[in-house]
KOLGU-324945 format. One line per 5 residues: number of its first residue (from 1); their letters; for each residue z, x, y of C-alpha. Coordinates in Angstrom, 3 decimals. Layout:
% residues N
NUM	a	Z/X/Y | ...
***
This chain:
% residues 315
1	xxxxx	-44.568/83.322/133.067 | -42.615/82.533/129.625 | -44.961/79.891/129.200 | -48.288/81.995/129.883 | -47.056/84.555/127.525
6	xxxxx	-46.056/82.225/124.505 | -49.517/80.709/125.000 | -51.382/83.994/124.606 | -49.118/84.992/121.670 | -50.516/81.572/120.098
11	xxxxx	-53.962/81.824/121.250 | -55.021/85.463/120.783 | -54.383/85.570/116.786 | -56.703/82.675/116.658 | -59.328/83.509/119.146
16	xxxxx	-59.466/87.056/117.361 | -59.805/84.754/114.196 | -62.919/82.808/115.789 | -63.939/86.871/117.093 | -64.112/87.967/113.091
21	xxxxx	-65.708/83.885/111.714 | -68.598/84.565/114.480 | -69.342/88.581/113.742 | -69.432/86.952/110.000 | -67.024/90.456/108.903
26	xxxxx	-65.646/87.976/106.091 | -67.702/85.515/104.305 | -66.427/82.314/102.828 | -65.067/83.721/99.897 | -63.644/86.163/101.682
31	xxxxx	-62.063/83.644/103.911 | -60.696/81.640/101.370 | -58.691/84.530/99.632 | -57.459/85.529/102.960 | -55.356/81.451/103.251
36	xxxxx	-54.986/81.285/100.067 | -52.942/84.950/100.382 | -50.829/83.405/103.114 | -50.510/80.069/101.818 | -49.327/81.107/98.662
41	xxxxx	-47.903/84.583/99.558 | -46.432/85.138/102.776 | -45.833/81.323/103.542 | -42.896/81.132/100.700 | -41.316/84.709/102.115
46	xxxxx	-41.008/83.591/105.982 | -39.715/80.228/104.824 | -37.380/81.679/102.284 | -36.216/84.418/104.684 | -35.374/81.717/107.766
51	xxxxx	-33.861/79.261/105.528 | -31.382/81.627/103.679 | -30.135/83.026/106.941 | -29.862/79.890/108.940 | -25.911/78.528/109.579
56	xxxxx	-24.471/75.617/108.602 | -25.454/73.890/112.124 | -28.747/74.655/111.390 | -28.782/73.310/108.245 | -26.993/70.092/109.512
61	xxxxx	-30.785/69.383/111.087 | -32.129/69.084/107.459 | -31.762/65.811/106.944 | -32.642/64.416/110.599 | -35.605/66.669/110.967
66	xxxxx	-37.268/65.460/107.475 | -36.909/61.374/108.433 | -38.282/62.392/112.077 | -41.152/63.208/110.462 | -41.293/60.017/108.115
71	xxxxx	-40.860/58.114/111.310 | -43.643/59.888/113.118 | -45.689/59.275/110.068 | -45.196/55.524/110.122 | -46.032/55.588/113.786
76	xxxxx	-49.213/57.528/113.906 | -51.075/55.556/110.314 | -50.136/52.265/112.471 | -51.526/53.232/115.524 | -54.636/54.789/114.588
81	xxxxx	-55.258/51.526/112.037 | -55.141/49.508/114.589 | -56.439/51.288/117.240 | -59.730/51.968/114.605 | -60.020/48.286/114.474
86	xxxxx	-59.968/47.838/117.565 | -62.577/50.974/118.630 | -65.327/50.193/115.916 | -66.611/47.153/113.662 | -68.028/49.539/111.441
91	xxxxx	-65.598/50.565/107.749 | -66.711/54.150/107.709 | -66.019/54.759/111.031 | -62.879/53.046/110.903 | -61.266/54.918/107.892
96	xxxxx	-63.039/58.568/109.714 | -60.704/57.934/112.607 | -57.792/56.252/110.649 | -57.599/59.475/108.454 | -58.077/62.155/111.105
101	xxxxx	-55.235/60.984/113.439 | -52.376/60.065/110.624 | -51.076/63.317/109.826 | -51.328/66.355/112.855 | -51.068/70.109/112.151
106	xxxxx	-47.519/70.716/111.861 | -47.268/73.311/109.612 | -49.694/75.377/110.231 | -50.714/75.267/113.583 | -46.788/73.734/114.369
111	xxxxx	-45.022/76.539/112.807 | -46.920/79.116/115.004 | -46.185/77.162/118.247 | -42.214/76.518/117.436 | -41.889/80.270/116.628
116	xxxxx	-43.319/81.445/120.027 | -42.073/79.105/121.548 | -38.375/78.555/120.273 | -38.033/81.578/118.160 | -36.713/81.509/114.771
121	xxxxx	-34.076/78.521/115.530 | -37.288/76.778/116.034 | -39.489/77.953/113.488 | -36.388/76.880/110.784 | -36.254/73.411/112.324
126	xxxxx	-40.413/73.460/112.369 | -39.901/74.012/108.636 | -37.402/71.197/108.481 | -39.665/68.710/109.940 | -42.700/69.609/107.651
131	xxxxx	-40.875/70.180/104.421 | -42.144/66.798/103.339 | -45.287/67.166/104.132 | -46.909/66.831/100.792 | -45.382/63.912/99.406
136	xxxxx	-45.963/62.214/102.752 | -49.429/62.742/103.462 | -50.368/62.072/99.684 | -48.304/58.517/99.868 | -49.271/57.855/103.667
141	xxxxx	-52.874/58.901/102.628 | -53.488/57.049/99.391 | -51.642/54.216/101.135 | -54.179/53.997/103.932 | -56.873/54.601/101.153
146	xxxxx	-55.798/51.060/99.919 | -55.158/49.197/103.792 | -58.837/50.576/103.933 | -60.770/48.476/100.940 | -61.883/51.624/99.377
151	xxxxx	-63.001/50.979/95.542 | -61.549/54.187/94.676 | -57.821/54.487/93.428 | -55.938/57.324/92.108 | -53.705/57.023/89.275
156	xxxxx	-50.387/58.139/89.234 | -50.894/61.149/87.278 | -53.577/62.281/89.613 | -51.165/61.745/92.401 | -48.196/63.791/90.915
161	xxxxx	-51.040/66.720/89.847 | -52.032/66.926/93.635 | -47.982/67.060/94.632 | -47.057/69.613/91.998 | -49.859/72.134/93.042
166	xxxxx	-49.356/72.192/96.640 | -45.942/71.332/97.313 | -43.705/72.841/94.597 | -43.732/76.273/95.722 | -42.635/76.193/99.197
171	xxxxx	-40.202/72.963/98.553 | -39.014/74.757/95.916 | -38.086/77.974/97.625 | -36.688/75.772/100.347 | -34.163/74.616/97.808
176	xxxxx	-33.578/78.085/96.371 | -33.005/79.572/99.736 | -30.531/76.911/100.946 | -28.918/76.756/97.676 | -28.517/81.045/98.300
181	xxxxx	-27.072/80.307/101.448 | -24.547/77.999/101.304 | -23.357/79.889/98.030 | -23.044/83.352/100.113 | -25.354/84.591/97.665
186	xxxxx	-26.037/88.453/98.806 | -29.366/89.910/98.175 | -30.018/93.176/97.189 | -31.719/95.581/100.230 | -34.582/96.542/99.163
191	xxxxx	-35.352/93.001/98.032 | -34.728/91.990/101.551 | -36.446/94.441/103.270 | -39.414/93.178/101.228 | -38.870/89.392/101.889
196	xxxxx	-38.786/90.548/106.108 | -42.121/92.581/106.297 | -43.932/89.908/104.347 | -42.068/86.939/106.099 | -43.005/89.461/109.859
201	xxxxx	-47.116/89.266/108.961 | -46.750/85.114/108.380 | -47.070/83.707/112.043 | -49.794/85.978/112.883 | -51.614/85.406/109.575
206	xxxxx	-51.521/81.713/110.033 | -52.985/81.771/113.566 | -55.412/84.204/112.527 | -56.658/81.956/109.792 | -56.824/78.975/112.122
211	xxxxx	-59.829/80.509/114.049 | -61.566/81.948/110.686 | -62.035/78.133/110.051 | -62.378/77.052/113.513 | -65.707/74.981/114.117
216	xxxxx	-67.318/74.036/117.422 | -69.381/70.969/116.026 | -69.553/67.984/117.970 | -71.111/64.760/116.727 | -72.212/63.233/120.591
221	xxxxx	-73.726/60.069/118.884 | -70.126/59.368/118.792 | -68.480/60.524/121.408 | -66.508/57.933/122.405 | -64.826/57.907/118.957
226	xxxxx	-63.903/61.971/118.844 | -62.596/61.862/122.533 | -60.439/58.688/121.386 | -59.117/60.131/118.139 | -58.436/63.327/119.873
231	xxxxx	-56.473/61.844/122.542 | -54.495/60.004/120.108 | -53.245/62.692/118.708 | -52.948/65.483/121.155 | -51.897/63.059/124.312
236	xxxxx	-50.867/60.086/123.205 | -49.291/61.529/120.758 | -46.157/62.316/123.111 | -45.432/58.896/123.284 | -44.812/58.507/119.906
241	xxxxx	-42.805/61.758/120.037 | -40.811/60.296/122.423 | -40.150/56.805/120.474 | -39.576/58.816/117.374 | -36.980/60.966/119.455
246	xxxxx	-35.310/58.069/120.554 | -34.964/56.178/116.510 | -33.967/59.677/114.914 | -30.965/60.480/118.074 | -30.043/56.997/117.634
251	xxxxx	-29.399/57.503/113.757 | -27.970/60.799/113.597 | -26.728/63.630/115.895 | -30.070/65.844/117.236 | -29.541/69.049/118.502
256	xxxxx	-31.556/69.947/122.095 | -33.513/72.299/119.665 | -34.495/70.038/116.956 | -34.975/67.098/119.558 | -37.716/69.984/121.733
261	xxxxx	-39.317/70.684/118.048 | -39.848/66.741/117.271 | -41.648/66.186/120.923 | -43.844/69.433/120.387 | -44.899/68.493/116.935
266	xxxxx	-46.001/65.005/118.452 | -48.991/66.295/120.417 | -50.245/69.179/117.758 | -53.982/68.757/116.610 | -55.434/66.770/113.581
271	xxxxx	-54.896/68.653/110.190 | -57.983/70.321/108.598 | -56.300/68.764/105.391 | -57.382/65.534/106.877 | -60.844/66.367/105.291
276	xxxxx	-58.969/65.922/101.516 | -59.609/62.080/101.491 | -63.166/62.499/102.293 | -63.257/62.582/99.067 | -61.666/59.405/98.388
281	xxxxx	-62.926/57.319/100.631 | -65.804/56.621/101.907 | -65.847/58.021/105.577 | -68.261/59.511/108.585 | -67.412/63.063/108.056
286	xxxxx	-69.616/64.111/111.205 | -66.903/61.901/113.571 | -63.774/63.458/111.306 | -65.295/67.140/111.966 | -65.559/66.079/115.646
291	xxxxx	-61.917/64.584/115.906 | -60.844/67.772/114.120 | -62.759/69.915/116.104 | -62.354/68.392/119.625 | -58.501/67.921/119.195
296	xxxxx	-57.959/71.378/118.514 | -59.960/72.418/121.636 | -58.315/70.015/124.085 | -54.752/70.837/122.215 | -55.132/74.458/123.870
301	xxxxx	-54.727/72.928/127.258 | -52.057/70.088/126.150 | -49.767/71.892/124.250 | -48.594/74.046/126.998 | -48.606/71.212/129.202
306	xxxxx	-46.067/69.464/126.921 | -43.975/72.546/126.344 | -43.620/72.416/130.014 | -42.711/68.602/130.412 | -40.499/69.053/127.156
311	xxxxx	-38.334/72.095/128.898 | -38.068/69.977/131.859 | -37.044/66.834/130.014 | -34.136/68.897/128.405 | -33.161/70.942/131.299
***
């Protein structure tokens, strides 16, 4: 029953989200205020609000948490290279399945899941685990861009332009809130009570964003490719969970929390911000819309399904 009900909290937001894309109440622009409100607005509250009242054990996960996801990285650009190799002769279709299975939803779509799901102690560790995203999808990314004979290169300067504008406000408020914390830094009330109610709209928000950009567009001249990629990510994906669970508790001490998070975060969906290097390299959109749009589909039947082997794997 927990498990039904933690779905529906995930999936209604989102489906209500599809509900107001298909009555077309908001139009594009109106749509891209609306994530750019909680990307830039209530994103930086909820993270600033969970990190500055997590304890000290919490914060121990920092560190773990962050190379898990380095780890994870490594494993998923390997696989899917070779697995693209493998699948298709063909360079565009190649580098559209390479760069829609290397880096899954797991802020986003991850931070809504691990709050349901684990409540706050989860949602800080979710946090944890995608604090790097950024810098890791930019190097992973432009990395692949070179493993993939593109002519295109980006310079440095480009690079650190990209990293400044999309991950210095919430790393930074990361380090501010931490920084609070372990000071015993006290915050004035009504400054608090301000930080909660926009941090409380957040989860919701996200979700509810998900489905105004959710697409149900499926390439079938290759099929083969979009089921593949999919399954890569949002099945086989637990495998690599599972390997990356066993380098990161073999390095440092995991809590059963943090250890539940990493396995969870294994199977979630391809990122929409897999479409960025479309723009760098050259690429068959129609099979990275289908991977995109397929995984997230099939992810609403195999994220439960792992939530329930996961609790049974650490009961």
């Amino acid at each position: 029953m927990q498990i039904i009900i933690s779905v529906l909290a995930i999936m209604l937001p989102i489906f209500l989200g599809y509900f107001f894309k298909l009555t077309k109440i908001f139009n594009r622009s109106d749509i891209n205020s609306i994530r750019k409100f909680v990307v830039k607005v209530t994103v930086p509250f909820i993270i600033f609000k969970n990190l500055y009242t997590s304890n000290m054990e919490t914060l121990s996960q920092l560190l773990p948490l962050s190379v898990s996801f380095i780890v994870m990285t490594i494993f998923f650009s390997l696989s899917a290279h070779l697995a693209s190799r493998f699948l298709t002769s063909k360079s565009k279709e190649q580098n559209a399945y390479l760069f829609s299975v290397f880096m899954g939803n797991y802020g986003y779509l991850g931070w809504g899941v691990m709050a349901y799901f684990f409540g706050q102690a989860g949602f800080t560790r979710a946090v944890f685990f995608s604090m790097l995203f950024w810098p890791v999808f930019l190097i992973f990314g432009f990395g692949l861009e070179f493993l993939s004979n593109s002519n295109a290169r980006r310079s440095k300067k480009k690079i650190l332009e990209i990293l400044l504008k999309n991950a210095s406000v919430p790393i930074g408020v990361s380090i501010l809130a931490i920084l609070l914390n372990v000071i015993g830094f006290s915050i004035n009330k009504v400054v608090w009570d301000l930080i909660v109610k926009f941090a409380a709209i957040t989860i919701p928000a996200i979700l509810f964003t998900i489905g105004l950009d959710f697409q149900l567009k499926l390439d079938f001249n290759h099929l083969k490719l979009i089921l593949v990629g999919s399954a890569h990510r949002v099945v086989f994906g637990f495998l690599i969970g599972l390997l990356t669970l066993l380098i990161s508790g073999f390095i440092f001490k995991l809590d059963p929390i943090s250890g539940q998070v990493i396995l969870m975060q294994s199977i979630m969906p391809t990122a929409v911000l897999s479409t960025f290097f479309a723009t760098y390299v050259n690429l068959d959109e129609k099979i990275q819309s289908g991977i995109i749009t397929f995984s997230n589909l099939l992810s609403l039947l195999t994220i439960p399904a792992a939530f329930y082997l996961v609790k049974t794997f650490f009961s």
